[in-house]
C-alpha positions in Angstrom: -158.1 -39.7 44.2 -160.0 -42.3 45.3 -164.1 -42.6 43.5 -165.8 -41.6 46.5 -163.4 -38.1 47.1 -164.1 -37.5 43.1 -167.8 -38.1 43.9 -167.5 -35.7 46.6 -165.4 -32.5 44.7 -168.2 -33.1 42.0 -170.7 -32.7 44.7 -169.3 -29.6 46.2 -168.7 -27.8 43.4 -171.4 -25.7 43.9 -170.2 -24.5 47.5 -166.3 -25.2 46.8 -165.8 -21.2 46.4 -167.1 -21.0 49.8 -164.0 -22.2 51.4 -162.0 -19.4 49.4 -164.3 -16.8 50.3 -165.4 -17.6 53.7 -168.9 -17.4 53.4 -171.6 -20.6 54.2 -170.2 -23.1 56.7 -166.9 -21.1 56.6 -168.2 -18.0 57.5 -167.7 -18.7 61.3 -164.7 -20.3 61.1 -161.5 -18.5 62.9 -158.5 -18.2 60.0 -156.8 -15.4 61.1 -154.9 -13.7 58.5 -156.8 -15.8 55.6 -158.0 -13.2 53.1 -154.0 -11.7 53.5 -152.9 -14.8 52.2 -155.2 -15.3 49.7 -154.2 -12.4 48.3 -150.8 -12.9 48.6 -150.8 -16.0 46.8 -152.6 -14.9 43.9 -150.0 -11.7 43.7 -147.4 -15.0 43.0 -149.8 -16.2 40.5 -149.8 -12.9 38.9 -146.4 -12.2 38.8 -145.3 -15.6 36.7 -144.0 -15.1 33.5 -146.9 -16.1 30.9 -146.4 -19.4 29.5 -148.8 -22.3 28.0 -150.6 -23.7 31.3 -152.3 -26.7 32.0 -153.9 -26.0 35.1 -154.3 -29.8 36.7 -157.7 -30.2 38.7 -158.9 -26.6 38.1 -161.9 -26.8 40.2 -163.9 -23.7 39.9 -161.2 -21.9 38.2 -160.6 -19.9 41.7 -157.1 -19.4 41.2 -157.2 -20.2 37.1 -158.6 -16.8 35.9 -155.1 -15.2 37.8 -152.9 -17.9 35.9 -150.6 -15.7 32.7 -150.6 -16.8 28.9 -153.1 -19.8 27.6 -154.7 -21.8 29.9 -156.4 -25.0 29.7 -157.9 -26.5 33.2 -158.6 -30.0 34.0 -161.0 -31.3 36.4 -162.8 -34.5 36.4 -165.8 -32.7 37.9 -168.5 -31.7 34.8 -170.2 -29.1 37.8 -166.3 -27.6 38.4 -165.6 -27.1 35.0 -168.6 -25.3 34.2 -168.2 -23.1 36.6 -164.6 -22.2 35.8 -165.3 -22.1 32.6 -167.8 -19.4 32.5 -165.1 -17.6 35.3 -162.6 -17.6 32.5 -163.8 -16.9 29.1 -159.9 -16.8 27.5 -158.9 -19.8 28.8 -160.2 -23.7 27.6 -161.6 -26.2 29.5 -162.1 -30.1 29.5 -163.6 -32.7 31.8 -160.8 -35.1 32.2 -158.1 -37.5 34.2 -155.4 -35.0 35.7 -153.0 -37.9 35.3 -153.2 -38.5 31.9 -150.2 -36.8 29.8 -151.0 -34.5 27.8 -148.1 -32.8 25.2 -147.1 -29.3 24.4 -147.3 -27.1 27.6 -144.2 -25.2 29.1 -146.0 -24.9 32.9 -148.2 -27.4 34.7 -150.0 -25.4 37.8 -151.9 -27.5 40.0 -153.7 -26.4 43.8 -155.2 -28.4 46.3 -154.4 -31.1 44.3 -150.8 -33.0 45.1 -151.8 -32.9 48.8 -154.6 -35.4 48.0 -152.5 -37.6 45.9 -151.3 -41.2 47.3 -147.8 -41.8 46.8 -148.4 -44.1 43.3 -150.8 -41.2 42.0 -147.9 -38.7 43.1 -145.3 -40.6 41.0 -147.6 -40.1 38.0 -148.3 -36.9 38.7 -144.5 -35.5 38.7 -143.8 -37.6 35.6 -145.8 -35.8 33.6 -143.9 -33.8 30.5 -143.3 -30.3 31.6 -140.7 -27.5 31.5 -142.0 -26.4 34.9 -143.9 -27.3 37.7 -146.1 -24.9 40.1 -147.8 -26.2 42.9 -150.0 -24.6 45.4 -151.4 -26.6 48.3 -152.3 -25.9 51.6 -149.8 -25.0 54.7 -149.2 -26.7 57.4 -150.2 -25.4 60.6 -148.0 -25.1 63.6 -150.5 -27.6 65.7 -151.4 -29.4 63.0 -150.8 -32.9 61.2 -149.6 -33.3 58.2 -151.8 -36.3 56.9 -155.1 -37.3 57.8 -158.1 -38.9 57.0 -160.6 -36.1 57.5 -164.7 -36.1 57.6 -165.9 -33.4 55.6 -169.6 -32.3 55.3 -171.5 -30.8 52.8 -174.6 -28.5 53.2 -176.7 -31.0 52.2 -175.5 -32.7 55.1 -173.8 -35.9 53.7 -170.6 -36.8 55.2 -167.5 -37.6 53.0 -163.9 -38.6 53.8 -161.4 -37.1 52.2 -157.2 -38.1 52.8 -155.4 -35.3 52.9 -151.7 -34.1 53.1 -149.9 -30.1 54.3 -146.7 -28.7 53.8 -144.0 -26.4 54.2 -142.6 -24.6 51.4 -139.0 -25.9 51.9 -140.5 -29.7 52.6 -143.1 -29.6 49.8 -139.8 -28.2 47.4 -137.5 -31.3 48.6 -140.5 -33.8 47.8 -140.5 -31.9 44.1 -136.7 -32.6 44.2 -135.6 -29.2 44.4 -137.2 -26.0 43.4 -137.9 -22.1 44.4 -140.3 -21.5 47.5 -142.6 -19.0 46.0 -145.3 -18.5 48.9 -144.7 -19.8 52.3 -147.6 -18.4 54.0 -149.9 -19.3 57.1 -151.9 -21.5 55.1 -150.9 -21.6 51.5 -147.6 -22.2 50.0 -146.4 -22.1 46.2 -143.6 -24.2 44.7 -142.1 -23.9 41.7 -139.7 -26.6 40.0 -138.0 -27.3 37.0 -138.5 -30.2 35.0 -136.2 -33.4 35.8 -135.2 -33.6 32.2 -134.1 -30.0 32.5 
């Protein structure tokens, strides 16, 4: 990410969760079959064998507090890590590069995360050391694009643009180089892939 979309995921921390819960500016905003897939998703998350999990741009810890085994989550927002951390009490938390190796985790999750990576920052990202990979990101839509530029605004009212990628589950598992569809919803989908040293 760019300094101005990490300025602007520290600024909306505070009203991130809305977008997950459909409340504020989300609240009138037609997603059928949303909350099904929510929940969906996080039934994937749930059923994942516990492992060591570094959770790569945790945000508010939405989807962290479902993750099995230990936990630490990432952000480089200060506001989003204090919010997941007090989500999560088990799990640890740091302020911090998502890019940056880091040793001695079996699973790296990340969501909403690789589909705002360019394709440099995407290299870096999958060559991080893991046994596994899990990534969550959104889906694309059958009259939708899958990359843009979009103009986001706060409640506050400042504007921010934000790049943005969607996938498929079998195209987002062929970018990973192979791996298990685990959620191929209307608007989430969850890969899973092996390490390439496996």
């Amino acid at each position: 990410m760019n300094a101005a979309m990490r300025a602007y995921y520290e600024k909306r921390a505070a009203e991130y969760d809305d977008w997950w819960l459909g409340a504020g500016r989300f609240e009138e905003r037609e997603r059928p079959g949303w909350y099904a897939d929510v929940s969906a998703l996080i039934d994937v998350l749930l059923a994942l064998a516990p492992a060591r999990t570094l959770d790569l741009a945790c945000g508010t810890g939405f989807l962290t507090r479902h993750l099995p085994g230990e936990v630490l989550g990432v952000d480089q927002s200060p506001s989003m890590i204090e919010i997941a951390a007090a989500r999560r009490k088990d799990a640890s938390f740091e302020v911090g590069d998502a890019l940056a190796p880091r040793a001695g985790f079996e699973r790296i999750f990340s969501s909403h995360f690789y589909g705002h990576l360019d394709a440099d920052q995407r290299e870096a990202f999958l060559a991080l050391p893991r046994d596994e990979l899990v990534i969550v990101d959104s889906a694309l839509r059958p009259d939708g694009e899958a990359e843009a530029w979009q103009e986001r605004e706060l409640d506050d009212g400042s504007a921010h643009s934000v790049y943005k990628r969607w996938f498929t589950g079998a195209g987002l598992a062929e970018e990973l180089g192979g791996g298990e569809v685990l959620h191929d919803g209307p608007w989430f989908v969850a890969v899973r892939s092996a390490s390439p040293r496996s």
